[in-house]
N, C-alpha and C positions, 0 to 999 in steps of 0.2 A: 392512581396510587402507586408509591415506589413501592416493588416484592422486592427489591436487591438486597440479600444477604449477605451481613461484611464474611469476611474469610474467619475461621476460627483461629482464636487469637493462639492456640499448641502448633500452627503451622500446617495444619488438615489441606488439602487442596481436592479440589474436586472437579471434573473436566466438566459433568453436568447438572450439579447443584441446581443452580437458579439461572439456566441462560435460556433465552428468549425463545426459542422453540420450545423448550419444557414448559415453560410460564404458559403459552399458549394454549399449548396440548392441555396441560390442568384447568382452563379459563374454559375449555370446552369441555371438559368431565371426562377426556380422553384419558388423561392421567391423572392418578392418583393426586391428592392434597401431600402427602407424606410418601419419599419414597419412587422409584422411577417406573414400577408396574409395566415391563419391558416386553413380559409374557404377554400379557391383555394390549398392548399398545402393538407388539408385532403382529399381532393375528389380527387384531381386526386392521391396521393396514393393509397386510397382504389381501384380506378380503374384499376391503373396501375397493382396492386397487383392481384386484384380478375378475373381481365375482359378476361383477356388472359387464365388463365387455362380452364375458365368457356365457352370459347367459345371452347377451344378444344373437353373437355368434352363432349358438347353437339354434334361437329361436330364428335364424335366418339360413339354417344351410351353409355356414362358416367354419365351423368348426369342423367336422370329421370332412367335409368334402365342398370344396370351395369351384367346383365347377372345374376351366381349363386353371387355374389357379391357387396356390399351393392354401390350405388349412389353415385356422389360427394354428390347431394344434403342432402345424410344422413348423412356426417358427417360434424356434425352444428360447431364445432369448426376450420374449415376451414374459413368458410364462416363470424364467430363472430370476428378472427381474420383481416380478411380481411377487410370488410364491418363495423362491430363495435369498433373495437379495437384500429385500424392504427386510423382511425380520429379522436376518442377521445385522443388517447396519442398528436396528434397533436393540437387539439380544445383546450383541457388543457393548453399549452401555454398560448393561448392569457387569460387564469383565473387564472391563477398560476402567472403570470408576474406581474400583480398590486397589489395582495394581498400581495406576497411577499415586492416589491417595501412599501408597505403601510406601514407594518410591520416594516420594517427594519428602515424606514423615522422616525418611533413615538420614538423608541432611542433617537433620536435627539428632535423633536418637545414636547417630553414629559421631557424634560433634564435630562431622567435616565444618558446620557450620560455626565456629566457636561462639562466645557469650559476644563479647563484640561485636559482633557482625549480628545478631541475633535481630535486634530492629531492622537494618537491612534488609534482611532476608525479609522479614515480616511484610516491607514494604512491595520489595521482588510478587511474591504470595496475594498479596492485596492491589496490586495494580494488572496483575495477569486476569485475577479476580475481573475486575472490573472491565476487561477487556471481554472478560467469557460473560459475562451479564450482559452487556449490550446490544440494543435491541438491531441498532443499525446494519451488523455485518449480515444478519439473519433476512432481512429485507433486500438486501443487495442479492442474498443466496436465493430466494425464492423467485428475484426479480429474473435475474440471470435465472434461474431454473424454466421458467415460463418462456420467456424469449429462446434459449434455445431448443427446447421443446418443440412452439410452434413454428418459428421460421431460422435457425441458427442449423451451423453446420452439424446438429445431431441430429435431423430429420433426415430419415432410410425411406425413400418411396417405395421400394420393394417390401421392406418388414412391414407398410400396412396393405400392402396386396391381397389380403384376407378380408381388409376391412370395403376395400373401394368397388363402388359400383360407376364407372367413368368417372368422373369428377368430383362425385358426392362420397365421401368416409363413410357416412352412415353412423348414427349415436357410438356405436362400438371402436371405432377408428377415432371417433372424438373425443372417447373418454380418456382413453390410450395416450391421445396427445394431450390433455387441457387435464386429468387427474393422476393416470397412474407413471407413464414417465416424470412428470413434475417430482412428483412424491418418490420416486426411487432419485433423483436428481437433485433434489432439496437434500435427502439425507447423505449423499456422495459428496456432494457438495461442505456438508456440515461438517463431516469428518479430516476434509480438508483446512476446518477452518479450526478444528480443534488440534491438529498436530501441530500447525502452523500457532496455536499456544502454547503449546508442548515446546516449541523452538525457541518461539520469544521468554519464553519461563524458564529452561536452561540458559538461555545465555543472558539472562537477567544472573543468575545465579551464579556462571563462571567467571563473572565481573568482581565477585565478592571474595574479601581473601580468604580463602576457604583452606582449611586444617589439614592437611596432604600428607599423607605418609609415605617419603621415597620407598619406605621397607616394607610397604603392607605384600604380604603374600599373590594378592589378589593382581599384583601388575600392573592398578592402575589408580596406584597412589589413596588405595581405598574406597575411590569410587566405583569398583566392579559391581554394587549393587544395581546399577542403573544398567547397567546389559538386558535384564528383564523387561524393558521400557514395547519393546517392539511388540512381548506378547499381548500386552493387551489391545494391540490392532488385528490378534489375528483371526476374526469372525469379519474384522473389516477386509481384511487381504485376502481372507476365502470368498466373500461377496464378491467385492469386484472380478478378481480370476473365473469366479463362475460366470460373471456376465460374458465376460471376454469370451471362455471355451464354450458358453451355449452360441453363440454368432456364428463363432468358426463349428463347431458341429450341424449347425444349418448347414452351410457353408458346402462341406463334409461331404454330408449325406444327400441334399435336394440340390447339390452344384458341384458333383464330382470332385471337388479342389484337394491335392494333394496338402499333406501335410507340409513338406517342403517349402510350401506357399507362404505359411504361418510362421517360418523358423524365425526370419527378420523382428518380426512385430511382438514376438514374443521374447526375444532378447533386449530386444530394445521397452519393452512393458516391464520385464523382471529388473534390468538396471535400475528405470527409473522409480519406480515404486521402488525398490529398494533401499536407492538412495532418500528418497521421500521418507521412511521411517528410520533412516540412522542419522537424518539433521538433527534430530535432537540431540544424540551422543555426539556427533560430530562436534557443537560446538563448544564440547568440555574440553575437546582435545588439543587446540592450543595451550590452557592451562595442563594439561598433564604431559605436553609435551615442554614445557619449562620448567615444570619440575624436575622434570629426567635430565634437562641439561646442567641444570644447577645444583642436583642430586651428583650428577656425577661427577664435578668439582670438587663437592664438599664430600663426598666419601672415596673418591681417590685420593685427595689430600690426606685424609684419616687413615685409610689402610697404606699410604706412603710415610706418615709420621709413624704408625706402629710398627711397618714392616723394618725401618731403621734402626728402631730404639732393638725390636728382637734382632737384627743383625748384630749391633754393636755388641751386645751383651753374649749371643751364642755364636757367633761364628770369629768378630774380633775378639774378644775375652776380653773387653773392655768393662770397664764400670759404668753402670748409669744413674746419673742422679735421680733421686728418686721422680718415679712421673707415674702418676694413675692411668696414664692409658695405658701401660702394661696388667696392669693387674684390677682394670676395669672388667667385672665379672659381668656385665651385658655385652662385653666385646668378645668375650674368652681366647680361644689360643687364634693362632694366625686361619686355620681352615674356616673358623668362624666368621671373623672380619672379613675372610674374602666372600665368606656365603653372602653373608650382609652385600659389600661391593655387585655380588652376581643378581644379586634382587632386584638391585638399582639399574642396573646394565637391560635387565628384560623386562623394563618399565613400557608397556606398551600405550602408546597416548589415543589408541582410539579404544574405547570400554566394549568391545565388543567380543563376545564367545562366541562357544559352538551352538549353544541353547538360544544365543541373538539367532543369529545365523538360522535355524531351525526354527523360530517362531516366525521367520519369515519364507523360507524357501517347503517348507509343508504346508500351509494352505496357498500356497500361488501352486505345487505342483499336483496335489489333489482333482481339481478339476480337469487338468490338461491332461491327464490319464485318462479320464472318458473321451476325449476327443482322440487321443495318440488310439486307443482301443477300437477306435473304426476303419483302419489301417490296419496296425501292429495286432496280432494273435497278443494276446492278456498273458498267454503263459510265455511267449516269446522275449514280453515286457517285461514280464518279471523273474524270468530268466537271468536276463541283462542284466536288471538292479542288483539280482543277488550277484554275479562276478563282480559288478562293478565295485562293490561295498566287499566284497572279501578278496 
């Protein structure tokens, strides 16, 4: 039986309505019939995930003391994935779902979208739809999730050094590989596959002639709304950075390794996740970088035809025939016109603020704090912060 719900016909969009892991999770009584029940879905994964290795471990002499051999309890990346990771990729959800929903609504409510284009759009809305319904890409993800699980290049022989008795994992070591990495991998995974609709859904959208205003305030032809886009990954971008710094605090702590170690991999991790959550804005910025040039044509043209007409009239002592652009009362005196001209001048074509910028660079640097604090004295740290920022 098809559950695929078409898109709502006011332009609603929604990242996790009706896509094939949600259908699922409902089909098992995991989730709610109505609604994405993100609380009860995160806890009992983390549980599901952690609760079972964690009691073998223990009922084996695993956990607190592992013999010549480091603890489960020592390797914290088990436990971040398990316990911190899985809930917030799920908690996200329910933060990611309105903001997105918001975002995509202001199209419409702010009439970038004009009547025109309005089917268009509709259609843009309803085939991203249908991409997010699909049960296909969600089978590839768990397929891939499974494979590299058990034999792909994300298998660590050392992180189950807790679990191995020579050759044998032991149920707890198997769960680890065959249930709870799968299940932190499935949903990493997922979130990949929903920005990457995020991406194809804007630039479905900056194909459309879309209502631009060289003069809007905002720099970026009206679409400054969608700067906010980033925050609602940011439960996902504190997930992963905490997997990251629980690895490197093993690392850290039970492998001496300098922070210095880490500097490369985490430049090169903040780039790329970076640039990963500004594709979506990124591909409005060809059209807002057309506006600006075509902006600037047509209103240096205008502030060159007005600044003429005020020459001729106050500095020649000429007469002008009559012409409404002088005494066009949305142009007003010449300081005006040039405001205008200066608006269009600092048309910025990529949507991006300081609050982008900050829903991304606060949960990637939050976690790296506990690790830099195994080194760096805490008051030493934030010491620094504070010169730096004043």
């Amino acid at each position: 039986m098809d559950t695929t719900q078409p898109t709502r016909p006011d332009g609603d969009f929604d990242l996790m309505r009706n896509d094939a892991l949600l259908r699922w999770q409902r089909a098992l009584g995991i989730a709610p019939r109505e609604g994405l029940g993100v609380v009860r879905r995160a806890v009992f994964f983390a549980l599901f995930a952690w609760l079972p290795l964690a009691v073998w471990a223990a009922m084996n002499q695993r956990l607190l003391d592992a013999g010549s051999g480091e603890p489960l309890l020592a390797h914290y990346g088990i436990h971040v994935r398990c316990l911190v990771a899985i809930p917030l990729f799920i908690l996200a959800e329910g933060m990611a779902a309105p903001i997105v929903r918001r975002i995509v609504g202001q199209f419409r409510t702010t009439s970038i979208v004009p009547d025109e284009q309005q089917d268009a759009f509709s259609v843009a809305l309803e085939s991203t739809a249908r991409l997010r319904d699909a049960s296909l890409p969600w089978v590839a993800i768990v397929g891939l999730a499974l494979a590299w699980s058990l034999g792909g290049p994300g298998g660590d022989p050392h992180e189950m050094s807790w679990a191995a008795s020579g050759a044998d994992l032991g149920f707890g070591g198997w769960w680890f590989l065959v249930v709870a990495r799968p299940i932190f991998i499935v949903l990493a995974l997922g979130w990949l596959w929903r920005i990457a609709l995020l991406i194809i859904l804007f630039h479905k959208i900056s194909r459309l002639e879309l209502s631009l205003v060289p003069t809007h305030p905002d720099r970026h032809g009206g679409l400054g709304f969608v700067r906010k886009l980033p925050s609602a990954m940011f439960l996902v971008t504190l997930a992963v950075s905490a997997v990251l710094a629980s690895r490197w605090m093993h690392d850290v702590v039970f492998h001496g390794q300098s922070l210095a170690a880490f500097k490369l991999p985490l430049i090169v991790f903040i780039v790329l996740w970076s640039v990963l959550l500004l594709l979506p804005l990124l591909v409005l910025a060809p059209r807002i970088a057309a506006l600006k040039r075509q902006a600037l044509l047509d209103y240096g043209a205008l502030v060159g035809s007005h600044g003429r007409l005020v020459h001729r009239r106050w500095i020649l002592g000429r007469p002008v025939v009559e012409n409404g652009l002088l005494d066009a009362p949305e142009l007003g005196p010449v300081a005006d016109i040039a405001a205008t001209y200066d608006l269009v001048e600092k048309i910025s074509p990529l949507p991006v603020g300081k609050s982008t910028l900050g829903a991304i660079v606060v949960p990637l640097a939050l976690p790296m704090l506990f690790v830099a604090a195994q080194q760096i004295p805490l008051r030493e740290m934030l010491l620094k912060l504070l010169k730096t920022l004043v």
